[in-house]
MARBA-3410 file (N, C-alpha, C, O; in Angstrom, 1 decimal):
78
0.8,-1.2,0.0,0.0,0.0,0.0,0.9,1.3,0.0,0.6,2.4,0.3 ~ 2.0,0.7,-0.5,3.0,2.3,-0.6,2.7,3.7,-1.5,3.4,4.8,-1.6 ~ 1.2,3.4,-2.4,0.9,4.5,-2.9,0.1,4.9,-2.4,-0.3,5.9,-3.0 ~ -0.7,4.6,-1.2,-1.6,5.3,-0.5,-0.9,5.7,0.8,0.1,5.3,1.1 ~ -1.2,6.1,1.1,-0.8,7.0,2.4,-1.5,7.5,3.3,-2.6,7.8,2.8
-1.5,8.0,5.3,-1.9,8.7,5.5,-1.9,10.4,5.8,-1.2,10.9,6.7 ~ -2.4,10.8,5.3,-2.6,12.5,5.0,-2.5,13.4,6.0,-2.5,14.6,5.9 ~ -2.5,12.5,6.9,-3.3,13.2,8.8,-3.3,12.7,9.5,-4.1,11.7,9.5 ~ -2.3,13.1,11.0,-2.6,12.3,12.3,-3.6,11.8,12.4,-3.8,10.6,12.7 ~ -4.8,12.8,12.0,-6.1,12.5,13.0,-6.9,12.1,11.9,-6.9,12.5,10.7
-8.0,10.4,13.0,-8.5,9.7,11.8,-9.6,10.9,11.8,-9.9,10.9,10.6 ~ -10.2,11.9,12.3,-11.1,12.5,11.8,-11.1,13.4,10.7,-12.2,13.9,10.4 ~ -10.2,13.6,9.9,-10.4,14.4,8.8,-10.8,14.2,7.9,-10.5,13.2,7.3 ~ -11.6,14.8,7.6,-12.0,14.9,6.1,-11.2,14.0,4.9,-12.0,13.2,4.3 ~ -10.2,14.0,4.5,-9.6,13.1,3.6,-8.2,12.6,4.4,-7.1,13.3,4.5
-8.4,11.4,4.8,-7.2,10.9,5.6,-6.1,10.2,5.6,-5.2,9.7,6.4 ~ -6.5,10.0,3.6,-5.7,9.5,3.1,-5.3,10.4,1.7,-6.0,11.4,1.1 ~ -4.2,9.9,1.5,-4.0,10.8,-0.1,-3.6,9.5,-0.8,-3.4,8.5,-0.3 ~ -3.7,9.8,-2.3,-3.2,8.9,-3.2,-1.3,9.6,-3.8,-1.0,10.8,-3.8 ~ -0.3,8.6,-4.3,0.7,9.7,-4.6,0.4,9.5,-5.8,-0.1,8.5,-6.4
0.8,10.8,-6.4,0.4,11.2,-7.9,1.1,10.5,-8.9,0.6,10.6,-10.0 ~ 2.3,9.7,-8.8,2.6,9.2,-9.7,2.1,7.8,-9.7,2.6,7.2,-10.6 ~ 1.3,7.3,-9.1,0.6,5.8,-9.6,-0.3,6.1,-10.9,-1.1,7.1,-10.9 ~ 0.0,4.9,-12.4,-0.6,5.3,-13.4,-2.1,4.9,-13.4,-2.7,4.2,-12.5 ~ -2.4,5.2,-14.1,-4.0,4.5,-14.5,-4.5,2.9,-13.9,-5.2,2.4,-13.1
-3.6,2.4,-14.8,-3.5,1.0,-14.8,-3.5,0.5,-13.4,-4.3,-0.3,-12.9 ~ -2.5,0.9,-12.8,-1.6,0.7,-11.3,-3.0,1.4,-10.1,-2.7,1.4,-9.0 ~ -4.0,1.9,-10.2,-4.5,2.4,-9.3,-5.9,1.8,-9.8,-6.9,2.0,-9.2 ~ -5.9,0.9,-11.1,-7.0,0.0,-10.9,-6.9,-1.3,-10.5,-7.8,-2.1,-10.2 ~ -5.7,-1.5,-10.6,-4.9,-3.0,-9.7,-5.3,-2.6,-8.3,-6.0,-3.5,-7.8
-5.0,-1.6,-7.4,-5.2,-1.1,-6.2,-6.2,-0.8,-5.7,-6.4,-0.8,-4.5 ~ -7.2,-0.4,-6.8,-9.0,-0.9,-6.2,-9.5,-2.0,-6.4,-10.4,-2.1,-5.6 ~ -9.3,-2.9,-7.1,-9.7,-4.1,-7.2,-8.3,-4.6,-5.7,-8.8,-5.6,-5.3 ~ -8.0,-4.5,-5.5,-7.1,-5.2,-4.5,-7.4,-4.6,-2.9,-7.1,-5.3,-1.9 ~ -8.3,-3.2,-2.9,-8.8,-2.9,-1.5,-10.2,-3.5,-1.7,-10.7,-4.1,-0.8
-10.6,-3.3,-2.8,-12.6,-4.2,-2.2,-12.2,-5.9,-1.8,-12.6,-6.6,-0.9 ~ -11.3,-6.2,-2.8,-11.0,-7.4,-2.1,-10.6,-7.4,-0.8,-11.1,-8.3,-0.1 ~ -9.6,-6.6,-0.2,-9.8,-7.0,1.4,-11.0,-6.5,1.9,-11.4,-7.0,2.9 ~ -11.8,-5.3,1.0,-13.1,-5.0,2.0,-13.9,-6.6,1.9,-14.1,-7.3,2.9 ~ -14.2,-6.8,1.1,-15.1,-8.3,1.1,-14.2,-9.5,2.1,-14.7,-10.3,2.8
-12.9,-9.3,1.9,-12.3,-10.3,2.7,-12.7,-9.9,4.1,-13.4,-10.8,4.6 ~ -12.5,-9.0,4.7,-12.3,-8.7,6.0,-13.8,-8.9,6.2,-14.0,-9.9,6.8 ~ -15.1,-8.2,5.7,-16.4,-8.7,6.0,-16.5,-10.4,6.3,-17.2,-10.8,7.2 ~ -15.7,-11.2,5.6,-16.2,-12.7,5.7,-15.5,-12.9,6.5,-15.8,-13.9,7.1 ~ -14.2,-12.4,7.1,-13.6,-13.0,8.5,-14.5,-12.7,9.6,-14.8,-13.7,10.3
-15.0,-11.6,9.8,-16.0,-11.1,11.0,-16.8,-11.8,11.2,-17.3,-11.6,12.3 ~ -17.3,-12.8,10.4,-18.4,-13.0,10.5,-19.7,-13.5,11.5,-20.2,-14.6,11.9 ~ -19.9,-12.3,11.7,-21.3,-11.9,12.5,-22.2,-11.6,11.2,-22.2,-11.1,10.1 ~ -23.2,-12.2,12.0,-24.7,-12.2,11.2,-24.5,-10.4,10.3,-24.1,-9.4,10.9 ~ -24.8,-10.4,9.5,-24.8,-8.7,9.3,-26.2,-8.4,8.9,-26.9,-9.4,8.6
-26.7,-7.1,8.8,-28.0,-6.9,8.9,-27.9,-5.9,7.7,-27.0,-5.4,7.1 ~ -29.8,-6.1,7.4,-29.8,-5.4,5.8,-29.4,-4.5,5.4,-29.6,-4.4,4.2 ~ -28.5,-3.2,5.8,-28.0,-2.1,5.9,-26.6,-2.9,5.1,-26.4,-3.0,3.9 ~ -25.8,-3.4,6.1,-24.5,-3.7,5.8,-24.7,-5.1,4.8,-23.9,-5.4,4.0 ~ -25.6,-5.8,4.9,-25.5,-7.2,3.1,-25.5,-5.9,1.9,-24.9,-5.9,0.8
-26.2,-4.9,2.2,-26.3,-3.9,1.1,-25.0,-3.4,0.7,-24.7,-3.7,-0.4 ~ -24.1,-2.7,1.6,-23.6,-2.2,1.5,-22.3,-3.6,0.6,-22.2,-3.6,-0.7 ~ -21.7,-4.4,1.3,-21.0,-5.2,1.1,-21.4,-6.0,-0.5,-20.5,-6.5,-1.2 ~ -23.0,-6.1,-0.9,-23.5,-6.7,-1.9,-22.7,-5.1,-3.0,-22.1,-5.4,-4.0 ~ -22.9,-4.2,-2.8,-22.0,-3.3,-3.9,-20.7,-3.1,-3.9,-20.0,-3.0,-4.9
-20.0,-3.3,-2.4,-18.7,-3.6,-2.8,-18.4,-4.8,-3.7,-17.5,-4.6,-4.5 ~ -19.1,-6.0,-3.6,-18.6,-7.2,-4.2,-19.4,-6.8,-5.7,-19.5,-7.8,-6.4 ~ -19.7,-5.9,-6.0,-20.3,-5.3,-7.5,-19.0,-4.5,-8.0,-18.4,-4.7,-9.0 ~ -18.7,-3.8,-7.1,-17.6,-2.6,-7.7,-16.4,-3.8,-7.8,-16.0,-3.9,-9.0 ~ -16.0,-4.4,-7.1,-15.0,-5.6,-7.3,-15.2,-6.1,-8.2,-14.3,-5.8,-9.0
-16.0,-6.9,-8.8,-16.4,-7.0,-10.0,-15.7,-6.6,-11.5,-14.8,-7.0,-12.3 ~ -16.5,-5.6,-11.5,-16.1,-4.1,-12.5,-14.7,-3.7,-12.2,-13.9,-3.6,-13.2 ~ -14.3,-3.3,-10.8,-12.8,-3.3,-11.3,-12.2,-4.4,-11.9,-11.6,-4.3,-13.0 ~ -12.1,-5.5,-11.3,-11.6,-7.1,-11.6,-11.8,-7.0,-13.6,-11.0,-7.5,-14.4 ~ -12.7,-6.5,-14.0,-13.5,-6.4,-15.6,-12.4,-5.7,-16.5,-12.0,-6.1,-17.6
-12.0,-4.3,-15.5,-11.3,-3.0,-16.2,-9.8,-3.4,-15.9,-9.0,-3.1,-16.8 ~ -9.4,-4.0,-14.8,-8.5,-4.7,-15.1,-7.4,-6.1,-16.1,-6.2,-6.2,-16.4 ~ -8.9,-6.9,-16.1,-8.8,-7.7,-17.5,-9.0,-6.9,-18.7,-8.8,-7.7,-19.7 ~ -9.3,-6.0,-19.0,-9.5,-4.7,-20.2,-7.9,-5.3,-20.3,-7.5,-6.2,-20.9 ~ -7.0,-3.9,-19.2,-5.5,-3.6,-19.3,-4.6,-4.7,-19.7,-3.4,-4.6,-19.8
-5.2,-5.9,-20.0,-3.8,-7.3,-19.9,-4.0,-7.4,-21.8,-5.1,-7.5,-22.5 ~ -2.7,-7.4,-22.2,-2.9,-7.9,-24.1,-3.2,-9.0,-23.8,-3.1,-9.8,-22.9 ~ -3.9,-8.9,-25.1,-4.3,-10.6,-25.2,-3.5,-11.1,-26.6,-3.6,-12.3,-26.9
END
């Protein structure tokens, strides 16, 4: 995670993370598809019953995972 960073002592800020500006296109869709996967991973470690709020929320991360997982098979020659 050496192209993300955080931006600010304090977790309450507004943006608490920065991205560094030289990660390319390609390289920062490798890196979303590689955080929803730990967001989905870390959901299925916890596992506590979760309630309709959060299957929601977690049912769009494993959507956006997806689509990135898609845009990153775009990036590979074939």
């Amino acid at each position: 995670m050496d192209n993300v960073f955080s931006n600010s002592p304090s977790s309450t800020a507004t943006k608490p993370f920065a991205v560094n500006e030289e990660l390319s296109f390609e390289d920062a869709w490798v890196r979303v598809a590689e955080l929803l996967q730990c967001a989905v991973a870390t959901s299925q470690v916890l596992g506590e019953p979760l309630g309709a709020p959060q299957r929601a929320v977690m049912h769009l991360v494993e959507m956006a995972k997806m689509v990135a997982d898609r845009a990153v098979e775009c990036m590979q020659p074939r």
